[in-house]
NUTI-770596 format. One record per residue (C-alpha): x, y, z; residue number from 1; residue in three letters. Coordinates in nm, 2 decimals. Layout:
N
{node {X, Y, Z}, NUM, 'ALA'}
...
***
This chain:
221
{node {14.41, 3.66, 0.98}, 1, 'UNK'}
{node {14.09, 3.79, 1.15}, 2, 'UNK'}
{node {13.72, 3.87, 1.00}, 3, 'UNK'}
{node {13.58, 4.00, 1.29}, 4, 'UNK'}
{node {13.76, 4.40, 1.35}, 5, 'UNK'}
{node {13.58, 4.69, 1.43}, 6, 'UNK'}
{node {13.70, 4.82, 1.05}, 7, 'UNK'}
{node {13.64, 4.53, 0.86}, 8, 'UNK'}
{node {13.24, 4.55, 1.03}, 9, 'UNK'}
{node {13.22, 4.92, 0.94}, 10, 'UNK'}
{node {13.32, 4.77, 0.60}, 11, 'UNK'}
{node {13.01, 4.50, 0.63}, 12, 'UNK'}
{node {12.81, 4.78, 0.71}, 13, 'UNK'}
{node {12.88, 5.00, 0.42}, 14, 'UNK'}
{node {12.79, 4.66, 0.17}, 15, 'UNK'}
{node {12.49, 4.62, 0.34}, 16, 'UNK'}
{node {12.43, 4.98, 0.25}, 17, 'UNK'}
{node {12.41, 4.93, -0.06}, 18, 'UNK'}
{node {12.10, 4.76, -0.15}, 19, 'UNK'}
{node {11.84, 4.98, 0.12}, 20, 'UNK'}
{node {11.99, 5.23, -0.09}, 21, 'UNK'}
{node {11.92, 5.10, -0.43}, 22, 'UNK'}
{node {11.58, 5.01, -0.36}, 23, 'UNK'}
{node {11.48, 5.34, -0.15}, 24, 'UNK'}
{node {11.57, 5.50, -0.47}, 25, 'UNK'}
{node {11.31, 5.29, -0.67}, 26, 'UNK'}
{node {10.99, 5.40, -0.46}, 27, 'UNK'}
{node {11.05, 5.73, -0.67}, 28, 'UNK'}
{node {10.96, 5.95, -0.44}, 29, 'UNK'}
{node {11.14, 6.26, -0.32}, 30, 'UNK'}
{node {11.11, 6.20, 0.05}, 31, 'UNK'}
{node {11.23, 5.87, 0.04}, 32, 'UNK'}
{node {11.52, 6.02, -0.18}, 33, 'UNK'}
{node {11.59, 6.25, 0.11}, 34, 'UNK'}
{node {11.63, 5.93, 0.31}, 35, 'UNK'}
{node {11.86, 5.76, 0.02}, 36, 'UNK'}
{node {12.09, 6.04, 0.03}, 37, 'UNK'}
{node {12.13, 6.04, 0.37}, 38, 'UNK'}
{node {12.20, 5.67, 0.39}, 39, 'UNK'}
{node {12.44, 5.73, 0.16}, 40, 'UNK'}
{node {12.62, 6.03, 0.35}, 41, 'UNK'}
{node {12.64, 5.79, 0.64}, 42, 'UNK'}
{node {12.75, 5.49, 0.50}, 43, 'UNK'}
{node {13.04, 5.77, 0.33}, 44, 'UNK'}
{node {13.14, 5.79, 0.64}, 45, 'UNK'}
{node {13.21, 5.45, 0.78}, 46, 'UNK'}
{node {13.46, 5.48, 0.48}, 47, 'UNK'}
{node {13.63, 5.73, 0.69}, 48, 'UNK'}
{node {13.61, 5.53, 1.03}, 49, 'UNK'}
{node {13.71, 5.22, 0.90}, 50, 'UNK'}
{node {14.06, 5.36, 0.76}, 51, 'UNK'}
{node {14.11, 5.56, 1.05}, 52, 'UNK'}
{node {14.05, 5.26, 1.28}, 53, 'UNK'}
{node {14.23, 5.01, 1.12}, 54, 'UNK'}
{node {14.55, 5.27, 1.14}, 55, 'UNK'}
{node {14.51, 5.33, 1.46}, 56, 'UNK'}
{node {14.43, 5.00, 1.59}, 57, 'UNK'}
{node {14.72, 4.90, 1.36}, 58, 'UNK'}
{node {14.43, 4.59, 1.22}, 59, 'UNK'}
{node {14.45, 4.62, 0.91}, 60, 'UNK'}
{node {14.38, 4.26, 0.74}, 61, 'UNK'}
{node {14.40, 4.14, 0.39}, 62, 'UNK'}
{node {14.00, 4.08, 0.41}, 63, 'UNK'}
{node {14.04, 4.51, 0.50}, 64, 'UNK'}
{node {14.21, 4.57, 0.21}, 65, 'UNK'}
{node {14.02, 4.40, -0.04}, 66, 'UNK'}
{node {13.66, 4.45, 0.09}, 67, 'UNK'}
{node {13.71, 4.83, 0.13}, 68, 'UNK'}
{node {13.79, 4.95, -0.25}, 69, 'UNK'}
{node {13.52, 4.71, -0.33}, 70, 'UNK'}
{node {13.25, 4.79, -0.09}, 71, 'UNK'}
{node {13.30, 5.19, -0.22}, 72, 'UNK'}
{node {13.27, 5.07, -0.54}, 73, 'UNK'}
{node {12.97, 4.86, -0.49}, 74, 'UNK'}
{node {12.81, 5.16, -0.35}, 75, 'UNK'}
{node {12.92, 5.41, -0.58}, 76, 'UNK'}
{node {12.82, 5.24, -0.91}, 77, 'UNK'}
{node {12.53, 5.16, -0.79}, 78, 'UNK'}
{node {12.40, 5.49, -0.66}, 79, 'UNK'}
{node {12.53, 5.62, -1.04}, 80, 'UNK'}
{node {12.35, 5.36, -1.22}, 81, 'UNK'}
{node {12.02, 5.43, -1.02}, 82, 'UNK'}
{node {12.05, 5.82, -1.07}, 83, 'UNK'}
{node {12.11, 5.76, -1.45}, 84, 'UNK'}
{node {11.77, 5.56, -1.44}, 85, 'UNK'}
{node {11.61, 5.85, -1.27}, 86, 'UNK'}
{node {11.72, 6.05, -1.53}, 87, 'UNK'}
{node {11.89, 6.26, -1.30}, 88, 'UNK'}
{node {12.24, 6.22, -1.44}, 89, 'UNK'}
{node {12.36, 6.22, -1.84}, 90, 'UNK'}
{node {12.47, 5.87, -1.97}, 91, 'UNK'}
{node {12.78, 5.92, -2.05}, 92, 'UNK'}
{node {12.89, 6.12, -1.77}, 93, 'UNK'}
{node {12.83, 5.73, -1.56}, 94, 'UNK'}
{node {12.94, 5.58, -1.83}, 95, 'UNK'}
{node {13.30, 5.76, -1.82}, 96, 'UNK'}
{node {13.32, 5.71, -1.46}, 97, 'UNK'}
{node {13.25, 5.34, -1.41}, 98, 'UNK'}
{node {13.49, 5.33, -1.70}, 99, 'UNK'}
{node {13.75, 5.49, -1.52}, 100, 'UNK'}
{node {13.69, 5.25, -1.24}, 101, 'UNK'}
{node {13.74, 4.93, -1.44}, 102, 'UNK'}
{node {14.05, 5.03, -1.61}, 103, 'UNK'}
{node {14.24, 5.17, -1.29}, 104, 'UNK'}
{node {14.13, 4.84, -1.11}, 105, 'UNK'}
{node {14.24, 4.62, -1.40}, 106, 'UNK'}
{node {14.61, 4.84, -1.43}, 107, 'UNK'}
{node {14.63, 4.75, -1.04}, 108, 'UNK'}
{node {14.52, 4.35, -1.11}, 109, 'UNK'}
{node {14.81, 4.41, -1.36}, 110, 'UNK'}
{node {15.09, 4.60, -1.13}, 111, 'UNK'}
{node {15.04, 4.31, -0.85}, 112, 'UNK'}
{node {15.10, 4.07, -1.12}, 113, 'UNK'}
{node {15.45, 4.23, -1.20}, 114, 'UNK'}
{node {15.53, 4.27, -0.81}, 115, 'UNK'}
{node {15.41, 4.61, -0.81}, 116, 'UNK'}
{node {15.18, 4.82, -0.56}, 117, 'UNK'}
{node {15.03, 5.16, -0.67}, 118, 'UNK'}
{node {14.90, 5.34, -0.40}, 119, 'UNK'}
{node {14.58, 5.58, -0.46}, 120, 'UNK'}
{node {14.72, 5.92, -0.52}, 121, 'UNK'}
{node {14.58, 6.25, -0.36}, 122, 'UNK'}
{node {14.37, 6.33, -0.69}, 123, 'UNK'}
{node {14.18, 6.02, -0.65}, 124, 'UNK'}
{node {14.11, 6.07, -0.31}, 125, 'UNK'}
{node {13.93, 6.39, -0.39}, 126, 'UNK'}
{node {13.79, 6.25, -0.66}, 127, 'UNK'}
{node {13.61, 6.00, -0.43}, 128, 'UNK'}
{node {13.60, 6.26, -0.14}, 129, 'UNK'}
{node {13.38, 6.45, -0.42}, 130, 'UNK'}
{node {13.13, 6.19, -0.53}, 131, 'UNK'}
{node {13.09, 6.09, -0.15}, 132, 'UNK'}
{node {12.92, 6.44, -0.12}, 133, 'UNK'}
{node {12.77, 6.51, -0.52}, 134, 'UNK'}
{node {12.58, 6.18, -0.58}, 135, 'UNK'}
{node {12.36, 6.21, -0.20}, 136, 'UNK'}
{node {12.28, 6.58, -0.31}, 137, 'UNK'}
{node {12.19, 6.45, -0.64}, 138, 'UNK'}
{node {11.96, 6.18, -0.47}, 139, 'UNK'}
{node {11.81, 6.47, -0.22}, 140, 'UNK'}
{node {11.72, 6.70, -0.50}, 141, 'UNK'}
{node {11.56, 6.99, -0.31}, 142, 'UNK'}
{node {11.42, 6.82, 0.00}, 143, 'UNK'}
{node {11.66, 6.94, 0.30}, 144, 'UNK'}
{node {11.55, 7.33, 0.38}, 145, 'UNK'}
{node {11.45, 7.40, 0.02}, 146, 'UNK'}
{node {11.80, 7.40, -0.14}, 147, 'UNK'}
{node {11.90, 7.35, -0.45}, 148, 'UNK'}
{node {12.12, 7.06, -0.34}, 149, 'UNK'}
{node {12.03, 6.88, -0.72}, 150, 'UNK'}
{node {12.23, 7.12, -0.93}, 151, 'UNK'}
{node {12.48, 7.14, -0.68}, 152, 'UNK'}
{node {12.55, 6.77, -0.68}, 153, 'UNK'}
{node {12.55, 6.75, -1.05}, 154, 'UNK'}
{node {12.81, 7.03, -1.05}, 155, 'UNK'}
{node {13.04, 6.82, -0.81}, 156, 'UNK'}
{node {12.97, 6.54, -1.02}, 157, 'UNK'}
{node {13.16, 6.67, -1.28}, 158, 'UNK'}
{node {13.40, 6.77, -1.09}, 159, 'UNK'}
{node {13.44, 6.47, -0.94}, 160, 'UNK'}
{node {13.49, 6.34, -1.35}, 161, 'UNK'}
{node {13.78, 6.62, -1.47}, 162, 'UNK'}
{node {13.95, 6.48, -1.13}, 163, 'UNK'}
{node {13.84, 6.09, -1.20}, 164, 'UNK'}
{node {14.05, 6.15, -1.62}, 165, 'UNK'}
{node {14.29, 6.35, -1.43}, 166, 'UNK'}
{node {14.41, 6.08, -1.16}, 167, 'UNK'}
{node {14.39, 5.80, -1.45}, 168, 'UNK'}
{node {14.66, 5.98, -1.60}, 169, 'UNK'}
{node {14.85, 6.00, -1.26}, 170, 'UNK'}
{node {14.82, 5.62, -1.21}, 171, 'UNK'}
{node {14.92, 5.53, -1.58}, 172, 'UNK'}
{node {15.21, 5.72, -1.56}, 173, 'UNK'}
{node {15.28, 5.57, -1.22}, 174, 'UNK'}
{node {15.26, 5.23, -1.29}, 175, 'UNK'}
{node {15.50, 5.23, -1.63}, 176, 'UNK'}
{node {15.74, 5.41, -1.39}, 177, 'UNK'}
{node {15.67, 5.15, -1.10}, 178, 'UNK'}
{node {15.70, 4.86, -1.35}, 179, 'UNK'}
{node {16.04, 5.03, -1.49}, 180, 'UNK'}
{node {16.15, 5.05, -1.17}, 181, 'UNK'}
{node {16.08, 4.70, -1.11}, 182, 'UNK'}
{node {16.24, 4.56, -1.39}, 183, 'UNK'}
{node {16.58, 4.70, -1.30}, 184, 'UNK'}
{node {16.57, 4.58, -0.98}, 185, 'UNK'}
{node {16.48, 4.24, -1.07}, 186, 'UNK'}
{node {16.78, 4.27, -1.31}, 187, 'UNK'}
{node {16.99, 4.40, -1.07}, 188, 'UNK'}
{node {16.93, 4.14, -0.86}, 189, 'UNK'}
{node {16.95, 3.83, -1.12}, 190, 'UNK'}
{node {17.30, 3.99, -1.18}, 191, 'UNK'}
{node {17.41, 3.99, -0.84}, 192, 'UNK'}
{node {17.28, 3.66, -0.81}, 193, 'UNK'}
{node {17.49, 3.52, -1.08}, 194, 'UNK'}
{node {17.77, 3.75, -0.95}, 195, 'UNK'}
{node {17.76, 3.53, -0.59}, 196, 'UNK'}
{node {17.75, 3.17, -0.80}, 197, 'UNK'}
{node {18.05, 3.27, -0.95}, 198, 'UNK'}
{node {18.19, 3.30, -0.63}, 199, 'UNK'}
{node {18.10, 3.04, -0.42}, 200, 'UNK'}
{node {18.18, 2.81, -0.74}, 201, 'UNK'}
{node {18.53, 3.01, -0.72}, 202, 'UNK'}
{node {18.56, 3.00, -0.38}, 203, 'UNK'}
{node {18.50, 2.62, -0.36}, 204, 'UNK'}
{node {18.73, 2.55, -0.62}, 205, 'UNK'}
{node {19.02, 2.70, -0.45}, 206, 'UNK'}
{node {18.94, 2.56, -0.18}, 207, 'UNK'}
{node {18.93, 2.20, -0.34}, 208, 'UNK'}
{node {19.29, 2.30, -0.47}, 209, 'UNK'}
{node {19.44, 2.39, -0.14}, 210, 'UNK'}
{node {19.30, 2.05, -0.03}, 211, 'UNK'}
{node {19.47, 1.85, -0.34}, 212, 'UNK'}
{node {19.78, 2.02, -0.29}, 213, 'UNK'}
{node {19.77, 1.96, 0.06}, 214, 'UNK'}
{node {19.77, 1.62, 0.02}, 215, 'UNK'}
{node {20.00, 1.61, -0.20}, 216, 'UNK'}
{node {20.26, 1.76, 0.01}, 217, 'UNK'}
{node {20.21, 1.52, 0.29}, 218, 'UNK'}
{node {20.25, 1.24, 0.03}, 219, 'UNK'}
{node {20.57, 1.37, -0.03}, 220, 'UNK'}
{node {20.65, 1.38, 0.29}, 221, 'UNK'}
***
């Protein structure tokens, strides 16, 4: 296994994003917001690069797959928290999400325990595609060409949450299925397992017979 890939730097980057982000937004001041949301816009897209690189490079690394959820995450959360402080963003809206967040990651902690993998499904890609583009218009407010970028970003937001309940459904009723699944295999394959003992303990015995009454014939002889 290998650190040092183009995706897994892209990854690096995106972390390191994270803080100049953070403390941009605490100079409170709306061009350095500007500046935060852009940061954030481009450290959204390393998140695209670094997926699409390690595909195509066929790189990807088990340091890739666990620094990438994490490091959108990291970013994420934070950027939410921040925004809450500014007063830009209700409570419980962040709340719900960071919620969300937890409970799908612990349900996944859980799935790998049982031997099971649960890929992200199409509603929580949009549902991240969707924060990637509400929270920097959130942070910008009004300060690219006079828009009203603010309420725009708040309306993606909660978007972004109806899709964030929505996909917790899809992966609940994904992993009981997954973990169902699972369970029949593994007892199918316990069964067949004990199916093959029985032979080979057959088999041997037969063969230990043909060899006893082998002998015995030549000691008749």
């Amino acid at each position: 296994m290998t650190f040092n890939t183009a995706p897994n730097l892209l990854t690096l980057v995106r972390i390191v994003f994270v803080p100049i982000v953070v403390g941009i937004l605490f100079i409170r001041d709306p061009r350095w917001d500007l500046v935060a949301g852009i940061l954030f816009g481009v450290a959204s897209i390393t998140d695209y690069f670094d997926g699409y690189l390690a595909r195509s490079q066929n790189v990807v690394t088990i340091y890739g797959k666990l620094m990438d959820p994490l490091a959108d995450k990291f970013l994420i959360v934070s950027s939410l928290i921040m925004l809450q402080d500014l007063g830009r963003i209700h409570p419980i809206v962040v709340i719900l999400l960071i919620c969300r967040e937890l409970a799908i990651t612990g349900l996944r902690a859980l799935a790998s325990a049982e031997g099971v993998i649960i890929s992200a499904s199409d509603s929580a890609k949009w549902k991240t595609a969707t924060q990637m583009v509400a929270i920097p218009f959130i942070m910008a407010q009004s300060g690219l060409f006079g828009l009203p970028l603010g309420p725009i970003g708040i309306v993606l937001l909660y978007i972004s949450l109806g899709i964030s309940l929505w996909s917790a459904k899809d992966y609940v009723v994904d992993f009981f299925k997954a973990l169902k699944q699972s369970r029949i295999l593994k007892s199918r394959e316990r069964r067949l397992a004990r199916e093959a003992r029985r032979t080979t303990r057959a088999a041997r015995l037969a063969e230990k017979t043909a060899k006893a009454r082998q002998k015995l014939r030549e000691s008749e002889t």
